[in-house]
N, C-alpha and C positions, 0 to 999 in steps of 0.2 A: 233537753240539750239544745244550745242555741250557736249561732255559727261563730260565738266567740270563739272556741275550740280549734276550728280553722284558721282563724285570723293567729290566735295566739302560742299556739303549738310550734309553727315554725322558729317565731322568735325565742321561745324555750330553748329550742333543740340550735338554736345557730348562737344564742351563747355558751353551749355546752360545747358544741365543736371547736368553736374560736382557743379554746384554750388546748384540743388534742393537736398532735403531730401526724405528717404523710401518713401512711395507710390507714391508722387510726381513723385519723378528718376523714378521709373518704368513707369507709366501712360505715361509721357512725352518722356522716349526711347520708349514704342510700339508705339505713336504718330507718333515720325520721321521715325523708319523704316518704317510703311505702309505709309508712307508719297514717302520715296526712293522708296519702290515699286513699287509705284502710276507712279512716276517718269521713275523707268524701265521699267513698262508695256505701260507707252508713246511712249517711244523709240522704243519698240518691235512694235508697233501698227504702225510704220511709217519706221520700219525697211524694205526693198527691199534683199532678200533672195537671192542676189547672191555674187559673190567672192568678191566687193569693201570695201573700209574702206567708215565709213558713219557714220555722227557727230562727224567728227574729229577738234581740238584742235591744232594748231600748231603754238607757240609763243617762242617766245625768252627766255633761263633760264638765260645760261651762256655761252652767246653766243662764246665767247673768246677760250671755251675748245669745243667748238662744241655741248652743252648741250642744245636742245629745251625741252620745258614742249609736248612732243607730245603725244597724245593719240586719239583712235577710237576706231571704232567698227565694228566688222567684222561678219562672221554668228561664230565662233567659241568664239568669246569672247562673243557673245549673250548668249550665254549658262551660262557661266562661271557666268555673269552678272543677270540672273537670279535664279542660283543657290543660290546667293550671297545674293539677295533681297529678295528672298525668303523665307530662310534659318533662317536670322537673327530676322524679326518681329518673327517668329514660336519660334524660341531660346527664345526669352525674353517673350513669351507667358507662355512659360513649368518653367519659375522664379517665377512666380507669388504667388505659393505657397511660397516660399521663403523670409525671411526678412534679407536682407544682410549688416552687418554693414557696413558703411559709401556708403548706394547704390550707392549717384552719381557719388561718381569714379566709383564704378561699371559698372554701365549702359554707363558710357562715352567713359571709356576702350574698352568696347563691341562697340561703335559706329563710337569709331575711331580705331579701325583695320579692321572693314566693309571696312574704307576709305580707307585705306590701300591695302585691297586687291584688292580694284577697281582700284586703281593702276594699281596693277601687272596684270590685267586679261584684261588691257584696255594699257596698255603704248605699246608705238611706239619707244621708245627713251630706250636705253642700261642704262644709268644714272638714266633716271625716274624710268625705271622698278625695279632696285636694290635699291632705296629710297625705294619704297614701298615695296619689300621684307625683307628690315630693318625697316621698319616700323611698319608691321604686327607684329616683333618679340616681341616688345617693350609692348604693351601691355595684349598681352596672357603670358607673363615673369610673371606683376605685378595680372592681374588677377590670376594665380596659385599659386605664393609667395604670396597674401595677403591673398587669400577667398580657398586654397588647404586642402588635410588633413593632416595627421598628420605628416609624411616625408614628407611635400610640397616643403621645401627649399634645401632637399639634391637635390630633383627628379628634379626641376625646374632648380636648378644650371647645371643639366647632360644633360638636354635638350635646356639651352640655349648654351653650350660648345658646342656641337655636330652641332646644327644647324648655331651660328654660324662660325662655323668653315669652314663648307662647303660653306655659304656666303662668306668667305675671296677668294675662289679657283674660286666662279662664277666673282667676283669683278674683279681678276689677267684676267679670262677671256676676260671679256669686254674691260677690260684697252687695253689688246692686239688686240681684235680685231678693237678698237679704231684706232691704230696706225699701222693698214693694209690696212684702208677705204685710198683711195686716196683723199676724199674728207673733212679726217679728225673729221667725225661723230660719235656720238655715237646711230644715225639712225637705225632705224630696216634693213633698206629698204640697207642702205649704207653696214652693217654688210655680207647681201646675196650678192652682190656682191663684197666683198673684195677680191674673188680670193685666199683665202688660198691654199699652198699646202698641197701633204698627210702628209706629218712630222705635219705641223704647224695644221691642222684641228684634228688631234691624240693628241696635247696638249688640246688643246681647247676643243674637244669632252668630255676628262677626267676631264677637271675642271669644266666644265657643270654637268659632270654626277654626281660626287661628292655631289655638292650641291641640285640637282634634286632629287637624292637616295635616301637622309638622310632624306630630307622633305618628302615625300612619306609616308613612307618609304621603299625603296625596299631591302631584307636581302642580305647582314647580316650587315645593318648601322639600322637594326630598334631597336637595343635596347633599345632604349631612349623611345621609343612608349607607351608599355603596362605599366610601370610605371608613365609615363607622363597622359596618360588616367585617370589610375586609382585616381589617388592624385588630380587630377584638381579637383575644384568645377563642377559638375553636366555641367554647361553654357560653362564655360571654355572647358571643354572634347566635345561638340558637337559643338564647332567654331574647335576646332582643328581636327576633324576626320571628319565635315561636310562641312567645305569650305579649312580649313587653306592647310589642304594635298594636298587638288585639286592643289594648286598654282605649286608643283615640279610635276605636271603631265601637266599640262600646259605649261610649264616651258621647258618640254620636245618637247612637239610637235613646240612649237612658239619659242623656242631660240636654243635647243640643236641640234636636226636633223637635221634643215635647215640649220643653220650656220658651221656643220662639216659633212656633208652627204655622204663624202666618208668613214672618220672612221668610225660612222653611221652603215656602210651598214657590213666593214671590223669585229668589234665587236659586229654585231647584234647577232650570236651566242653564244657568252657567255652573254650579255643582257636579252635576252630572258632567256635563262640558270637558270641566278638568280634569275629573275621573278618568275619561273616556283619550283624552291628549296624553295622560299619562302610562297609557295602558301602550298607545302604537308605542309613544317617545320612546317607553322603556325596553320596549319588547325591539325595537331598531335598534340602541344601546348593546343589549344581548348580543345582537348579529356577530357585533364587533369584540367582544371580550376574546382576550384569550388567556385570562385568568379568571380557573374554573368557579373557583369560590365569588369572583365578582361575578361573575355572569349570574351565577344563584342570587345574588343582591339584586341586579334588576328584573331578572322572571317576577322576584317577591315584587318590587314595584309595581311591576306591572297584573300581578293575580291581586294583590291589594286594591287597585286603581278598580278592577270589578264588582269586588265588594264594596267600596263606596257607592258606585254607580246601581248597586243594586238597591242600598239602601236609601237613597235619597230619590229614589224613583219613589218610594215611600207606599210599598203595596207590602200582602202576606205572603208571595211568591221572592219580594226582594229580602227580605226579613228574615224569613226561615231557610233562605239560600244562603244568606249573611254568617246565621249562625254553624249551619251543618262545613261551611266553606272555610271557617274560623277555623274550627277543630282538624280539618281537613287540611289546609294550609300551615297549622302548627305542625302535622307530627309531617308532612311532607319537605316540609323546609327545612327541620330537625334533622331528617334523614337525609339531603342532600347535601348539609354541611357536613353531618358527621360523615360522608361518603368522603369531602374533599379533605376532612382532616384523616382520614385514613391513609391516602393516597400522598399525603403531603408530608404524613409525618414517614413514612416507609419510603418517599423521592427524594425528599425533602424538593420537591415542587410543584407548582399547580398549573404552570403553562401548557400549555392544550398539544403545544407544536412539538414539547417535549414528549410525549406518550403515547401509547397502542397497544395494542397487543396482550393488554393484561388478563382480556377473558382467558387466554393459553393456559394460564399457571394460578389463575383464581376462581374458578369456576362457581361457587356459593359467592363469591363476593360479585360475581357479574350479576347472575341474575337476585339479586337483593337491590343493589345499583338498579338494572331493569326494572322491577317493580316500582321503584321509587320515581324513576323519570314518569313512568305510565300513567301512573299515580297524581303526578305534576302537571301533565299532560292533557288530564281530566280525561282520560280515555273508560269509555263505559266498565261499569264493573269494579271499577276503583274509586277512591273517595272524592279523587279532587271531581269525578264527573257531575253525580247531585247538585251540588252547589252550584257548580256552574251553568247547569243546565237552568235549574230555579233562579238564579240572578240574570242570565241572561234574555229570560221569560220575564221577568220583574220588568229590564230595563225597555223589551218589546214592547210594554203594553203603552209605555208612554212615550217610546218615538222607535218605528220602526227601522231607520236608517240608523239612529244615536246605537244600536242595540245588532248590526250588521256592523257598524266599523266597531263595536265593544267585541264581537265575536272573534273579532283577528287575534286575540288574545288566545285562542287554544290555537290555532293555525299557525301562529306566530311560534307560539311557545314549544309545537312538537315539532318545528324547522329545527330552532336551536337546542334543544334540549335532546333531539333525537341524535344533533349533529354531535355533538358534545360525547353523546354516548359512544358513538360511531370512533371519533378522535382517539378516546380513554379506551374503550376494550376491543373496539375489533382492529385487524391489521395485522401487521409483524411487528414482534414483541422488538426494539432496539436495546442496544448492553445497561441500560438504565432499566426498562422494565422486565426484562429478562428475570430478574429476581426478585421480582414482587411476588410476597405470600401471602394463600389467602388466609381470609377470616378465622379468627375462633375464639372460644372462651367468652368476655365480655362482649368483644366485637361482635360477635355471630350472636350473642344473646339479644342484644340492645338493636339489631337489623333486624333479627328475625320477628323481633313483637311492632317494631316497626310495619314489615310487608303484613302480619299477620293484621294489623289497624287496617290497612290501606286495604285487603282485600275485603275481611268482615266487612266494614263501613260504607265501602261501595256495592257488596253485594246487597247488604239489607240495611241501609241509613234509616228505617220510618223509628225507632226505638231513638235516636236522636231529634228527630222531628217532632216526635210525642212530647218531650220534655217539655220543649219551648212552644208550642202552637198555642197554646191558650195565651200565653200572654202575651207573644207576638199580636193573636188576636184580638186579644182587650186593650193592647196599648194601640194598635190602630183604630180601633173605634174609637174609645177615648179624647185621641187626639183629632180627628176627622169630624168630632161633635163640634172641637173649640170653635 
């Protein structure tokens, strides 16, 4: 069995849905995704945890330009691939409240930019991987131009400029390093040894970084971000901050590093730099929100701006803090949106100044809400802590001060996020929250596997660890020989 299955299976199942109606479309996408799941947790279960590629794919596209359809599976893409599987049943679980005009585009949208991403988090091949990076764009466009709020079309228009615009610079990318392979590939494998020199890998580095930045976002390319979050439908804002970002952070370890690792090493100083500017920026931004759901847009800013900074500090402690922080940051960002679409569709508001009091008369929904802030918070025991703890160890080892102001990023974030909490459930309830109820049925299902992530993963992450260290491993040595 090879990871075609994965790639191809969603886009089966999202044009079979495109043609069902309301409950139908939804019943039938959580159908397939825990279907894909099923499917990845196969893989995982026969996956061998060390550096090889394993269910790999390697057929002819276009052959003529050097184009194969190649893809596998590594311990790093394991991750990516389970975030991915994981992520999306959970997503179209927290819809269910939801009745979406015309669902099965809806739900089909959603199932084919899964596809999409499995792509990008799976390909072997410069060609495939940037189809699927245009691919993913395509449908989170239409899902927040159809089903967005009220500025959906200005916000949507500014975010598909920006992103693809730095798509055109990875493209120019590839194309060149296409035409440095001796062997004429658009091959992963071909691309690390082309042999650039320092001039040529400093083009190449910057046309990477460009499109890498933007999707992240790392500042000061995030402004498309916190507008884009806020206006997306509920669904839409947790594919885009819970898997779709992951893509320019992956994007970085598996195409940018490797392939330019002299400029790499030359501009890791101001890389880091930015990272680390965008983590206070974003996390000062926070202070001021008093729109709950934006405030979550810049947290995510600013726990992103980490993860670069861990990764480009370019050690094993930054790498494998990157990945366990990824999965860690999908399902907690997941979980705080779907907290404010809760709260927003039962207010109908998400102003901070408007609410309190709701721990009184939602008791399962406060402490689900608590776990998840905890969680956010990186407080020991929960997931976001690991990650943060390894990247911020990563960022120490190569500037103790760069890695003391990177730290204000949990200091920071348990001010505002604590404060936030503080705002929403405790207090006296006013005639507005007086009749908020809590959770149940989906709602309580789709939290509770939620906190049930958050605690596993922070009590015992090494089974995530496992996955990804060997090649973590070998792709730092690897590239540390160039």
């Amino acid at each position: 069995m090879t990871v075609s299955i994965l790639i191809f299976l969603p886009v089966i199942a999202a044009l079979v849905v495109a043609f069902l109606k309301n409950e139908t479309a939804k019943h039938a996408a959580l159908f397939f995704s825990v279907v894909e799941l099923a499917v990845a947790l196969f893989f995982l279960s026969n996956f061998v945890p060390d550096a090889s590629v394993q269910f790999k794919i390697d057929v002819p596209w276009i052959s003529r330009l050097g184009i194969y359809f190649t893809a596998g599976i590594d311990g790093i893409s394991m991750i990516m691939i389970l975030l991915t599987t994981v992520l999306v049943p959970l997503i179209i679980l927290t819809t269910y409240q939801h009745n979406y005009k015309n669902a099965g585009a809806f739900y089909a949208l959603i199932l084919f930019m899964q596809a999409a991403m499995l792509v990008v988090f799976t390909a072997l091949d410069g060609f495939l991987f940037y189809v699927g990076w245009e691919a993913a764009l395509i449908p989170i466009y239409f899902i927040c131009a159809l089903w967005g709020g009220e500025n959906r079309i200005r916000i949507t228009i500014k975010f598909f400029i920006y992103t693809f615009a730095g798509s055109l610079f990875m493209l120019v990318a590839m194309i060149y390093l296409y035409t440095a392979t001796p062997d004429k590939l658009y091959s992963l494998e071909s691309f690390y040894h082309s042999g650039l020199t320092h001039d040529q890998q400093i083009w190449v580095f910057w046309a990477f970084f460009l499109a890498f930045a933007i999707k992240m976002p790392v500042f000061p390319f995030h402004t498309w971000q916190p507008d884009t979050y806020t206006e997306a439908p509920s669904a839409g804002t947790m594919m885009l901050s819970g898997i779709m970002l992951k893509m320019g952070v992956y994007g970085v370890i598996r195409w940018l590093i490797p392939n330019a690792p002299i400029a790499a090493f030359e501009w890791q100083n101001l890389t880091i730099i930015l990272s680390i500017v965008g983590i206070v920026y974003a996390s000062i931004i926070a202070f001021k929100q008093t729109d709950g759901k934006r405030l979550v847009a810049y947290s995510s800013i600013a726990h992103v701006g980490l993860i670069a900074a861990g990764i480009f500090a370019w050690n094993v402690q930054g790498l494998q803090g990157s990945m366990v922080q990824m999965l860690s940051h999908g399902i907690n960002v997941v979980g705080m949106f779907f907290i404010w679409d809760i709260i927003s569709r039962r207010l109908n508001t998400r102003d901070l100044s408007q609410l309190g009091g709701i721990a009184k008369s939602a008791p399962v929904f406060s402490i689900a809400f608590l776990i998840i802030v905890l969680g956010t918070v990186a407080l020991p025991l929960t997931n976001g802590f690991i990650g943060e703890f390894l990247l911020l160890n990563s960022v120490y080892q190569y500037n103790i001060w760069l890695a003391a102001i990177a730290g204000l990023t949990i200091i920071f974030g348990a001010v505002y996020m604590l404060r936030m909490y503080k705002s929403v459930m405790q207090g006296e309830a006013n005639a507005l929250t007086a009749v908020f109820t809590d959770v149940k049925g989906s709602e309580a299902i789709a939290l509770g596997i939620i906190c049930f992530l958050i605690i596993s993963i922070g009590v015992y992450p090494q089974p995530i660890l496992h996955i990804s260290e060997a090649a973590v491993n070998n792709l730092i040595h690897t590239i540390n020989l160039r």
